[in-house]
C-alpha positions in Angstrom: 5.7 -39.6 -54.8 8.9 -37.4 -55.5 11.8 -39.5 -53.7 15.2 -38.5 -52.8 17.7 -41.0 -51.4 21.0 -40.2 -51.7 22.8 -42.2 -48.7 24.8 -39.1 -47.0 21.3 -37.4 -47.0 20.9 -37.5 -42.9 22.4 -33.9 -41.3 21.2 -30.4 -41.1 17.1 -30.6 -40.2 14.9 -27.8 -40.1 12.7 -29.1 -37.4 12.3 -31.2 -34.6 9.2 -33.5 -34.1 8.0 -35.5 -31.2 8.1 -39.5 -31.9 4.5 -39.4 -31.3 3.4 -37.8 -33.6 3.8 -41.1 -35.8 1.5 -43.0 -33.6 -1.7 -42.6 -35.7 -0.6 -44.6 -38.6 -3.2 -44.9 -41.9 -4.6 -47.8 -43.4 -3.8 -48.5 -47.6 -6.1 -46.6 -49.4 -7.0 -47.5 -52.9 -6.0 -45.0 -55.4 -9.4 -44.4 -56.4 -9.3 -41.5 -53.2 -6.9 -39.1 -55.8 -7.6 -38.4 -59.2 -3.9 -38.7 -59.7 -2.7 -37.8 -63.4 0.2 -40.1 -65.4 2.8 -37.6 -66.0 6.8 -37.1 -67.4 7.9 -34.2 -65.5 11.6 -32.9 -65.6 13.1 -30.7 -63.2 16.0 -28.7 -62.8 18.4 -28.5 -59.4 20.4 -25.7 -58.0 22.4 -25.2 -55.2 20.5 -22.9 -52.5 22.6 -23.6 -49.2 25.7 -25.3 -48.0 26.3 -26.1 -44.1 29.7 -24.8 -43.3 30.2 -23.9 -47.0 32.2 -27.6 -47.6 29.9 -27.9 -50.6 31.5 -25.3 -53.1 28.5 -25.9 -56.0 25.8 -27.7 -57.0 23.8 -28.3 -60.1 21.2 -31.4 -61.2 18.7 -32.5 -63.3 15.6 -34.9 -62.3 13.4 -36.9 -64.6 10.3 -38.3 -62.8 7.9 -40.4 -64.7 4.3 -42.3 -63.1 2.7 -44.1 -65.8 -0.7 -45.6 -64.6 -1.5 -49.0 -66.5 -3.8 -51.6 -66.1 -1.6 -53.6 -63.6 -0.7 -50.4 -61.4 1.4 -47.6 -61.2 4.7 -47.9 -63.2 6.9 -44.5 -61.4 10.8 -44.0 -62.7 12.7 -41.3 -61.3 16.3 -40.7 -62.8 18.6 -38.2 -60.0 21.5 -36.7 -61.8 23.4 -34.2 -59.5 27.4 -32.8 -59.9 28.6 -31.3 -57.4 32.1 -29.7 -56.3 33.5 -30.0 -52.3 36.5 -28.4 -50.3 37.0 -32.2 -49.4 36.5 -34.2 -52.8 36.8 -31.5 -55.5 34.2 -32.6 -58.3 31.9 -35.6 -57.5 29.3 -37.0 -60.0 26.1 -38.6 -58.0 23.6 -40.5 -59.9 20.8 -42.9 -58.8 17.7 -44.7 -60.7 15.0 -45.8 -59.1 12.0 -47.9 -60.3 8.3 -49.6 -59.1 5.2 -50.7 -59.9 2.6 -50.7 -57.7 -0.6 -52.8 -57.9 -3.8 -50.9 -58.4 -5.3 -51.9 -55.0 -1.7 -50.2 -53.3 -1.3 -53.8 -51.7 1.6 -55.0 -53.8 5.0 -53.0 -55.0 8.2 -54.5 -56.8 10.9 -52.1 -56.4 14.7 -51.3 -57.9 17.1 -48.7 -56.4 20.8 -48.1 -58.1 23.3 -45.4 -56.7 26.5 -44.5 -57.7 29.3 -41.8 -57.0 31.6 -41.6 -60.1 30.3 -44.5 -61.6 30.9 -46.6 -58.7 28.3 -48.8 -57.4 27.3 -47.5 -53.7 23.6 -49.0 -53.2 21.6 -51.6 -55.3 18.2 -52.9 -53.5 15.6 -54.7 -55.3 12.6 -56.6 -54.3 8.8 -57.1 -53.9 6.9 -56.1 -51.0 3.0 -57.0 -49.7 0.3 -55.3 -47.8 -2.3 -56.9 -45.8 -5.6 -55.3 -45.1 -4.8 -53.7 -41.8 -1.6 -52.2 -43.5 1.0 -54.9 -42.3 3.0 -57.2 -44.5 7.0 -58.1 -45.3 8.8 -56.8 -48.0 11.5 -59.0 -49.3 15.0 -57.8 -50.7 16.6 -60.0 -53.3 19.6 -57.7 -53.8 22.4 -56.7 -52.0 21.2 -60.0 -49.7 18.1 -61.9 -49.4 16.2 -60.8 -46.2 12.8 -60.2 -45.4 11.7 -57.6 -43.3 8.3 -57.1 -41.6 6.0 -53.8 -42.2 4.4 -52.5 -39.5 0.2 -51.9 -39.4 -0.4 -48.8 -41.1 2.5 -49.3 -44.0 1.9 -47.4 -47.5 3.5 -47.7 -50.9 4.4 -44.6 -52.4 1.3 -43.9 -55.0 -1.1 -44.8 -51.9 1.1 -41.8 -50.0 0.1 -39.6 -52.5 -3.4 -40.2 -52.3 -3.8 -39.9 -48.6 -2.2 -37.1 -48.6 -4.3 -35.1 -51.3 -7.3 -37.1 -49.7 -5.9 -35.1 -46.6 -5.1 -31.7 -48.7 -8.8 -31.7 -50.1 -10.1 -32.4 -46.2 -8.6 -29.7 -44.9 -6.0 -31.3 -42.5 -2.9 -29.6 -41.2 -0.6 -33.2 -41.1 -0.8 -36.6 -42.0 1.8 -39.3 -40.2 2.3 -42.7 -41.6 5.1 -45.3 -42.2 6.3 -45.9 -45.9 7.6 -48.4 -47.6 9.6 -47.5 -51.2 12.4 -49.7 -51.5 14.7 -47.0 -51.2 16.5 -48.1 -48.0 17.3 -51.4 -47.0 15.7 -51.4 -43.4 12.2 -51.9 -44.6 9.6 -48.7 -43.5 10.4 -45.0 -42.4 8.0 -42.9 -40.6 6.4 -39.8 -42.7 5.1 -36.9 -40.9 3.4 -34.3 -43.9 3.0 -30.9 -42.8 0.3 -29.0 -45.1 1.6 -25.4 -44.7 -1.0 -24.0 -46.5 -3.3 -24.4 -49.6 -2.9 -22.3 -53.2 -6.0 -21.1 -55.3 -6.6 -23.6 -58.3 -3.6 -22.4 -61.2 -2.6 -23.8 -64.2 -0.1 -26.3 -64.1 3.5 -25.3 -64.3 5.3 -25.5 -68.2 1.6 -26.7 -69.8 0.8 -24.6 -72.9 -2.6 -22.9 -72.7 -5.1 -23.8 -72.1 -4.1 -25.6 -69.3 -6.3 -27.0 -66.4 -6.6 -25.0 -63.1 -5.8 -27.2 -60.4 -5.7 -26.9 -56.4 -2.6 -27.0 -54.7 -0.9 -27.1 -50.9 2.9 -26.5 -49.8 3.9 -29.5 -47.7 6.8 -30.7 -45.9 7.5 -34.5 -45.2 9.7 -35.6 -42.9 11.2 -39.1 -42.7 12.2 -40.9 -40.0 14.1 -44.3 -39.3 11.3 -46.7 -38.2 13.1 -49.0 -35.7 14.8 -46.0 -33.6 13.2 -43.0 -31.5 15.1 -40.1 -32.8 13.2 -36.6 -32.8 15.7 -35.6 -35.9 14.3 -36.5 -39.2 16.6 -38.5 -41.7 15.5 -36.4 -43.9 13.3 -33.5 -45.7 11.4 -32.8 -48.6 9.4 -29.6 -49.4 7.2 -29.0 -52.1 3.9 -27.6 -54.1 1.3 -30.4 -54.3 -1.4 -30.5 -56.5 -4.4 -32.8 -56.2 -3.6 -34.2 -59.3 -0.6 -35.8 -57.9 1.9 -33.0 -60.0 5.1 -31.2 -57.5 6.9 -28.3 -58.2 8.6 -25.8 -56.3 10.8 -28.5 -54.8 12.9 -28.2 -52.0 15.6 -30.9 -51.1 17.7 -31.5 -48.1 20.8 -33.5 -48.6 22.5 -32.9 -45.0 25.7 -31.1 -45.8 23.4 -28.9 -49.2 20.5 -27.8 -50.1 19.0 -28.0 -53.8 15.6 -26.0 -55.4 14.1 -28.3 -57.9 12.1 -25.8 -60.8 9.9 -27.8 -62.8 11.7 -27.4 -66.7 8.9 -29.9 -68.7 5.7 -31.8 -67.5 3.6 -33.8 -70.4 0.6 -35.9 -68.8 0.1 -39.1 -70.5 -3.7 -40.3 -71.1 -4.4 -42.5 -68.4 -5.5 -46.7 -70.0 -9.1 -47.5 -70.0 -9.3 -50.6 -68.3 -11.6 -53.7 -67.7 -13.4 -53.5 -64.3 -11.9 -56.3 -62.2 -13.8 -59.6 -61.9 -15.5 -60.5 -58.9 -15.6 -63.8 -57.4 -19.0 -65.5 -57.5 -20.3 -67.1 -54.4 
């Protein structure tokens, strides 16, 4: 899943919901609920709105990569924004973030670098674990070593995406869970995924013809910090979703800006052909 974690990414919300709405939280599901597709996608970001117009202009590029292989789900994502502020004048962010998830969703190793001008603001990096029931720990090697215990109903990110097209395909209007990435260093957030409304199968955005028709939905996910009770989300993410696990049409709340995210290039990669596991014999 398309992540965004920028550290001053917590002000100006579009919505308030009600903590309860998290209370309902999914177990892991395997990936085998999505067809989800390998895929190199490469967006580009513009400024669409500044609070208080401190934020004078903004442009980006993305490069968001999920390569399935035969020991899980290998996802990079690359976030390359300049922008220019009343307060700051011209500031170069930059952050790089990389997993691989098991293909039973249960384990995730997990790397997050940020800068601002190629200073070091945030380095997190780890392995995290899943039991059955959706609890576990995930354990942060970098900046300190500290574990921290997940809550019952905890996802990794490529399991996110397949509940929520499992949800997409079933017809559901939301899906809450907590989420664990690697992207902050307090362990899970809540998610709450509003599915605004579902799109005719199109082709897919950028492919030369003839590209597949696929189903899609407009959602909204909003994160929240797991140990506190705020109704305000952290933060925001809107996007088209196909059930192929492809976004475009992104859009990304950073607090004090907002930024559209166009889809530029997508290539999907053949997913590996792959032994079926060995069972134990009694």
């Amino acid at each position: 899943m398309i992540r965004w974690f920028f550290p001053a990414r917590a002000v100006a919300l579009l919505s308030l919901l009600p903590a309860f709405c998290l209370s309902s939280p999914l177990a892991a599901t395997p990936l085998l609920a999505a067809d989800l597709a390998s895929q190199n996608a490469l967006y580009d970001l513009n400024l669409v709105e500044s609070a208080g117009g401190e934020t004078l202009s903004a442009t980006g590029s993305m490069a968001y990569s999920v390569q399935k292989t035969c020991a899980g789900w290998v996802t990079r994502q690359t976030l390359d924004i300049q922008s220019v502020t009343r307060k700051d004048g011209p500031t170069h962010m930059r952050s790089e973030y990389t997993t691989l998830e098991s293909p039973d969703s249960r384990h995730l190793t997990f790397s997050t670098h940020e800068t601002r001008d190629g200073q070091l603001l945030q380095a997190l990096h780890g392995q995290a674990s899943l039991n059955p029931d959706g609890s576990g720990t995930a354990h942060y090697d970098k900046p300190l070593s500290t574990t921290r215990t997940l809550p019952v109903g905890t996802v990794f990110p490529m399991a996110h995406m397949a509940n929520l097209i499992d949800a997409m395909q079933a017809g559901k209007a939301d899906l809450a869970s907590p989420l664990f990435d690697g992207t902050v260093a307090d362990g899970a957030e809540d998610t709450y995924a509003t599915i605004l409304h579902r799109n005719a199968p199109a082709p897919l955005p950028t492919l030369p013809p003839p590209a597949p028709d696929v189903a899609s939905s407009q959602v909204h996910i909003a994160f929240f910090e797991q140990a506190g009770h705020a109704m305000t989300p952290v933060y925001e993410l809107g996007m088209r979703v196909f059930t192929n696990g492809v976004s475009d049409a992104l859009d990304m709340n950073f607090g004090d800006f907002r930024m559209q995210g166009t889809l530029h290039a997508l290539t999907l990669p053949p997913n590996p052909t792959c032994p079926a596991p060995k069972h134990a014999t009694p």
